[in-house]
C-alpha distance (Angstrom), angle and dihedral (degrees) to the residues before:
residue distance angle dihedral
X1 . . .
X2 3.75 . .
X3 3.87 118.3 .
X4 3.53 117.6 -116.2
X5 4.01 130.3 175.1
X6 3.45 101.8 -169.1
X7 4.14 134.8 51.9
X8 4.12 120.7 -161.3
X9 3.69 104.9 -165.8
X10 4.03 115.3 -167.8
X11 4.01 99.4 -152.7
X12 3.27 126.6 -130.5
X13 4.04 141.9 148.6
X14 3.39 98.7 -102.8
X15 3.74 118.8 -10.4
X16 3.84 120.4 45.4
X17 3.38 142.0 -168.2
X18 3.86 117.9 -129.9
X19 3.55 129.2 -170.1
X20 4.06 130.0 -173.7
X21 4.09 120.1 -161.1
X22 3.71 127.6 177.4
X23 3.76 111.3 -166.3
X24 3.50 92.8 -10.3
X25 4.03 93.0 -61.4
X26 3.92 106.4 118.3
X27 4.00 111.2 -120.8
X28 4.13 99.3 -174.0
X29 3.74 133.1 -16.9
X30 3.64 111.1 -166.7
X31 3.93 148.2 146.9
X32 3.67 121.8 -95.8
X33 4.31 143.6 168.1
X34 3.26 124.6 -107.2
X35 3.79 92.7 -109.0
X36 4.23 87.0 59.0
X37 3.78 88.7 42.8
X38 4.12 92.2 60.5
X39 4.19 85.2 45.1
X40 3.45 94.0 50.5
X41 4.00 90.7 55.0
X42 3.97 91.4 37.9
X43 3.89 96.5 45.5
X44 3.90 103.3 34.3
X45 3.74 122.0 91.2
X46 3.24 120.2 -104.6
X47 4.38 119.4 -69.5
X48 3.33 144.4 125.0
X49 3.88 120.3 -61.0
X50 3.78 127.5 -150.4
X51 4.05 130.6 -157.7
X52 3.39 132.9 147.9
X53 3.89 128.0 -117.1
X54 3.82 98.8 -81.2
X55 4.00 161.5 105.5
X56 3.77 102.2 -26.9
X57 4.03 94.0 4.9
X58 3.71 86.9 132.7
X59 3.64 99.7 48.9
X60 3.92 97.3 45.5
X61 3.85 88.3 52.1
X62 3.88 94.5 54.8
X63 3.76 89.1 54.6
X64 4.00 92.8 40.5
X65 3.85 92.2 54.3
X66 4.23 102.4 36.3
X67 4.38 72.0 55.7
X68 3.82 86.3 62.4
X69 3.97 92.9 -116.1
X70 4.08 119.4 138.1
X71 4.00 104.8 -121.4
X72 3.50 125.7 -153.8
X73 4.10 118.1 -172.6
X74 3.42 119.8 -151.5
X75 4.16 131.1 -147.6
X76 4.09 104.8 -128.4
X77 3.65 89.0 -137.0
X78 3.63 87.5 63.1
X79 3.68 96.6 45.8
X80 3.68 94.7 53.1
X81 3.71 97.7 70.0
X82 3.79 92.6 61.0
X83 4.09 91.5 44.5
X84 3.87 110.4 112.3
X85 3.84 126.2 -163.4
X86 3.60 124.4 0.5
X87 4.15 130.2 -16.6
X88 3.98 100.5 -86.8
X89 3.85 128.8 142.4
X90 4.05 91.4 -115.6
X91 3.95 93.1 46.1
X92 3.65 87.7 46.5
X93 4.27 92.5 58.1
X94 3.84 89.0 49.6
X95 3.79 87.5 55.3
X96 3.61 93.4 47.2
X97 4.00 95.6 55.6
X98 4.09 90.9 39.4
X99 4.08 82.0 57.0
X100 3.60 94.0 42.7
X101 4.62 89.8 49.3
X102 4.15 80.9 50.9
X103 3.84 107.4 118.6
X104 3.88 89.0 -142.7
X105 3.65 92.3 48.3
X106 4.19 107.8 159.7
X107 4.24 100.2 -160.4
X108 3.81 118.9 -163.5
X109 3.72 128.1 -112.2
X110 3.96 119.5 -109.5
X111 3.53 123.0 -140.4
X112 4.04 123.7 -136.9
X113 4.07 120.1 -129.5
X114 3.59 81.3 -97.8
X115 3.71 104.5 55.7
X116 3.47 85.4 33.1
X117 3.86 96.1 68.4
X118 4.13 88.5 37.0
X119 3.69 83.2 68.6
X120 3.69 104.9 36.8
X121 4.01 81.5 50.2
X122 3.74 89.5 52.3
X123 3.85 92.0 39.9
X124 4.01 89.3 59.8
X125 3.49 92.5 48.3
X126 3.69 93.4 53.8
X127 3.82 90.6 46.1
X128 3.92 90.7 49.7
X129 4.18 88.7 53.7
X130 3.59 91.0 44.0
X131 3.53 96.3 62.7
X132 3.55 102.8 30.7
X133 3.99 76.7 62.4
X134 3.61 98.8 49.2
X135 3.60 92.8 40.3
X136 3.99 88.4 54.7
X137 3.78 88.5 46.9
X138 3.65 95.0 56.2
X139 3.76 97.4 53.2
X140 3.36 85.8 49.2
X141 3.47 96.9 59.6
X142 3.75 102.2 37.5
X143 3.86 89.2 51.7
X144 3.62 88.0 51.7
X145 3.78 96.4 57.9
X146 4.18 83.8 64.9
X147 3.97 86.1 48.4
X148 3.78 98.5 -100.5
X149 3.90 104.3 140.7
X150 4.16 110.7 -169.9
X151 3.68 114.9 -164.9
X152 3.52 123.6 -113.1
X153 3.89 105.1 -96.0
X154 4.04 127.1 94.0
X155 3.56 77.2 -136.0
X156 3.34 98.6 53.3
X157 3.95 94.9 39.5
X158 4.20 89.3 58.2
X159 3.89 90.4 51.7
X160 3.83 85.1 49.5
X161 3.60 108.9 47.8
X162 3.97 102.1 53.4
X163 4.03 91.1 46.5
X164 4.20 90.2 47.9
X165 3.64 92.4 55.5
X166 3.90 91.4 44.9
X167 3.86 84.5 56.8
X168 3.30 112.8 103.4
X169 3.42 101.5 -175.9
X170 4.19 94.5 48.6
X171 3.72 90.1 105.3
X172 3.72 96.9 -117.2
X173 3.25 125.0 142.0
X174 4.00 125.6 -124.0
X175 3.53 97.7 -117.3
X176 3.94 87.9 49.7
X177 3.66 87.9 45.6
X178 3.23 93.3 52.8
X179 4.46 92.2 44.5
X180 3.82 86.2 50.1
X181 3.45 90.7 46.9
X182 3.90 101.1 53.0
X183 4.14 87.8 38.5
X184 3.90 79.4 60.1
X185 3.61 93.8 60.7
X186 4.02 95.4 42.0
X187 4.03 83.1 56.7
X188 3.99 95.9 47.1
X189 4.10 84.2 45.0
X190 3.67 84.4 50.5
X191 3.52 97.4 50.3
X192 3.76 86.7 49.9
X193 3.55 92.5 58.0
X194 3.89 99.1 45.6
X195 3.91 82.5 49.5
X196 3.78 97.1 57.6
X197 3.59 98.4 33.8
X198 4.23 82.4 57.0
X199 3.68 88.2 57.1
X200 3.65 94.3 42.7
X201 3.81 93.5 47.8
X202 4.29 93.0 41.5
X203 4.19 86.5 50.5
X204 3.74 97.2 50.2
X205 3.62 96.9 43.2
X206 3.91 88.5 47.8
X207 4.12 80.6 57.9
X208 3.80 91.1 51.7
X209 3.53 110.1 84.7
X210 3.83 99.5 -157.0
X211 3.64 90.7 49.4
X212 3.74 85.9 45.8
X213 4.07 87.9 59.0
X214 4.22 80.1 47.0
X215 3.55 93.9 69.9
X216 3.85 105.1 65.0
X217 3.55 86.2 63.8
X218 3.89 111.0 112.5
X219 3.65 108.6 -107.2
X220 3.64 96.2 16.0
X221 3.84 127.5 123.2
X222 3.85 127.1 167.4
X223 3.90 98.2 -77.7
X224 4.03 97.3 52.2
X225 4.25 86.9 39.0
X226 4.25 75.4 57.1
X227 3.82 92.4 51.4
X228 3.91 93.8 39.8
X229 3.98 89.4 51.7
X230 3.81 98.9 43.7
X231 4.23 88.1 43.1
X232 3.83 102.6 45.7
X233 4.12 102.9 16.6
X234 4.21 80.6 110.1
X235 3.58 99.8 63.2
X236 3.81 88.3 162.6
X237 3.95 74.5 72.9
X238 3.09 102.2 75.0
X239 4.08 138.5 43.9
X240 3.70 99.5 -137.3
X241 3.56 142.0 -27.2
X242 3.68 98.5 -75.9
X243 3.68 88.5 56.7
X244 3.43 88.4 52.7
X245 4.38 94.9 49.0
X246 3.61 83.2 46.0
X247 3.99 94.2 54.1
X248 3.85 86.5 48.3
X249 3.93 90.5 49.7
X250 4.02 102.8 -118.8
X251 4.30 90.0 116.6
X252 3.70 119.2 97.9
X253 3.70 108.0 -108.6
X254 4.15 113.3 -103.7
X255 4.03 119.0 -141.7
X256 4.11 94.5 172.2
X257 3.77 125.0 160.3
X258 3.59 138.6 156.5
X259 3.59 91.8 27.4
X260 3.92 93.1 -63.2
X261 3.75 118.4 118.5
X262 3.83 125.4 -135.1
X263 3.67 119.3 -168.3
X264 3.81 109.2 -166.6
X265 3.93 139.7 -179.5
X266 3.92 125.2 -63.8
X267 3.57 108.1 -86.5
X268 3.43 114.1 -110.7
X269 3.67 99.7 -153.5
X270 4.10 100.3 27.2
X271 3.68 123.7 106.8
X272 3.75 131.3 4.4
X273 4.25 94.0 -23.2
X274 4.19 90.2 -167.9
X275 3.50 94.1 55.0
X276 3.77 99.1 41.4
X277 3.72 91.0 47.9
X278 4.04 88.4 53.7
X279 3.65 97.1 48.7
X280 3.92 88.3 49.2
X281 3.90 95.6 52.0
X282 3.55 84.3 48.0
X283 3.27 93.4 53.1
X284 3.23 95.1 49.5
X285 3.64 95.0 50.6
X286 4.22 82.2 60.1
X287 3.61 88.7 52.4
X288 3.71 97.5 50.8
X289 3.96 91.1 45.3
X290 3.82 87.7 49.7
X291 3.88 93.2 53.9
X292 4.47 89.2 69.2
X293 3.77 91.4 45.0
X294 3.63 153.4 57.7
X295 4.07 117.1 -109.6
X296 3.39 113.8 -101.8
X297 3.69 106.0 -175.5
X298 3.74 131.7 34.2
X299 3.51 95.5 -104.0
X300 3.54 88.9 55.7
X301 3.47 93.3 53.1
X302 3.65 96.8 52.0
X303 3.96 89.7 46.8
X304 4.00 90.0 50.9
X305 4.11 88.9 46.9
X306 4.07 87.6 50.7
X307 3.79 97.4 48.3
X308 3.55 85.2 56.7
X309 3.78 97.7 45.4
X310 3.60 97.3 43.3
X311 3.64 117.9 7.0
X312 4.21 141.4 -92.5
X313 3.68 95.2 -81.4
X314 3.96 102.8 48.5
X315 4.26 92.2 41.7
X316 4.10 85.8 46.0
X317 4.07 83.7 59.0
X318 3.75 96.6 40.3
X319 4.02 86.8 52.6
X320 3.73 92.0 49.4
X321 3.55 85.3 48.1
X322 3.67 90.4 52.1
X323 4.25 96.3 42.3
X324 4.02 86.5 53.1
X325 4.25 87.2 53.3
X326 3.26 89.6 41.1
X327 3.91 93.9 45.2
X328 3.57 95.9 47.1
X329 4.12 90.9 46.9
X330 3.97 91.0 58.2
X331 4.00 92.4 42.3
X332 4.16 84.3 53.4
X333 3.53 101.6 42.2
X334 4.22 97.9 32.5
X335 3.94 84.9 -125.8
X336 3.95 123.4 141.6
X337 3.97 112.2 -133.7
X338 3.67 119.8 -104.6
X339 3.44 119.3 -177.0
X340 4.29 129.1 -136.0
X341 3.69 107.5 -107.6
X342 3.75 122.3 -144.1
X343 3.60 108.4 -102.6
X344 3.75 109.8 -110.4
């Protein structure tokens, strides 16, 4: 058998496409089953193995590493720029080792089962709230085309709903009554659902002690110590703190050239969006606290002096900015955060 020191492994659910390269020269590039795929990693010596950023990423990277191999994982934005010829599996592994020989080569982070089920957890719960919204909003706007107008509360949308379909004189029809009525029931389930899964997600991340260390963090509750963890538990990821802010999307974006700098806006669709918008409605929550009191801390202090230099919105950035340094510090070093209090 040829030797090979690296594997590029096109992910799939149940055929993939492997590739083996030794010094860059490709040895084989062939199909294979997921049950060859895991004795490939298992039986192989030990290399370098390639995947992109996808379905199963996670998984395949466990079993790559607990095999002894180094993994790198690849964004598929990145890869694409070094695909030539047309979209096929085989091309696609050629790609994914050019992008992984690139000098400026930006690997992925990988998740651990724990993490892992942190997020899914938090990805439920987000799914849950997202359609009990949407299915609120539709009611809402069917009801409204027979000029029923509910005010703009969850509160005020459960008091409305029984007492519209009671109405006999609403102008509804039964068999929309009786639609309405079962999308009702799918929105209270929903509610349900969101509701345990916040009481699920609060407990376990009151049992993770790095998430635990999360929450002192101004602006921070249980969710956004989630999205902090799951973004900045590899610290080895990233080269300092700013690198870090920047991966979570709270830097200004840069368009330099010709050795002049330009400091732009913050990006509204750059970096991890759910976690940015978190940390800023946190940080606005801070901010609105801060307005009916005296600063206590220094941070506080410089976060009161900002608001009134430059506004809510820009100083509710520059302290998410701030929390994500600060996060990724205390994940580094193992420290809990203490803030400076104002001398007395």
């Amino acid at each position: 058998m040829s030797k090979f020191n690296l594997i590029s492994i096109d992910l799939a659910k149940n055929v993939f496409q492997v590739g083996k390269f030794f010094r860059q020269n490709l040895q084989s590039n062939k199909a294979v089953s997921r049950k060859q795929l895991l004795s490939i990693l298992t039986t192989s010596p030990r290399c370098k193995v390639v995947m992109e950023s996808c379905g199963g990423a996670h998984y395949w990277a466990r079993k790559a590493r607990s095999a002894g191999h180094e993994v790198v994982i690849l964004d598929p934005r990145f890869v694409k720029a070094f695909r030539v010829g047309q979209k096929t599996d085989a091309n696609d592994v050629i790609a994914i080792a050019a992008a992984s020989f690139s000098p400026n080569v930006r690997p992925c982070k990988s998740l651990t089962q724990a993490q892992q089920s942190l997020q899914s957890i938090d990805r439920m719960r987000a799914l849950a709230e997202k359609q009990k919204r949407q299915l609120a909003n539709q009611i809402r706007g069917l009801l409204l085309e027979f000029g029923i107008v509910i005010k703009q509360s969850e509160c005020a949308f459960r008091q409305a709903i029984p007492e519209i379909l009671e109405d006999s004189d609403s102008g509804l029809t039964a068999g929309l009554r009786q639609c309405i009525a079962q999308c009702y029931e799918l929105f209270k389930a929903q509610s349900t659902l969101k509701e345990t899964l916040n009481e699920l997600l609060t407990g376990l991340v009151k049992q993770d002690e790095q998430c635990e260390r999360l929450l002192a963090l101004e602006g921070v509750g249980p969710i956004t110590a989630v999205g902090l963890l799951i973004s900045l538990s590899d610290t080895a990821h990233f080269t300092s703190g700013r690198n870090a802010a920047a991966n979570v999307g709270v830097t200004p974006r840069q368009h330099s050239s010709g050795g002049k700098v330009r400091i732009g806006h913050i990006a509204k669709y750059r970096g991890e969006i759910t976690l940015r918008s978190h940390l800023f409605l946190g940080a606005r929550a801070v901010i609105s606290q801060l307005k009916h009191r005296e600063p206590k801390t220094k941070k506080e202090q410089w976060l009161k002096a900002l608001v009134e230099r430059r506004g809510v919105k820009c100083a509710a950035i520059a302290l998410a900015n701030k929390t994500v340094r600060t996060a990724y510090a205390m994940l580094k070093k193992g420290t809990s955060y203490e803030p400076s209090l104002l001398a007395n």
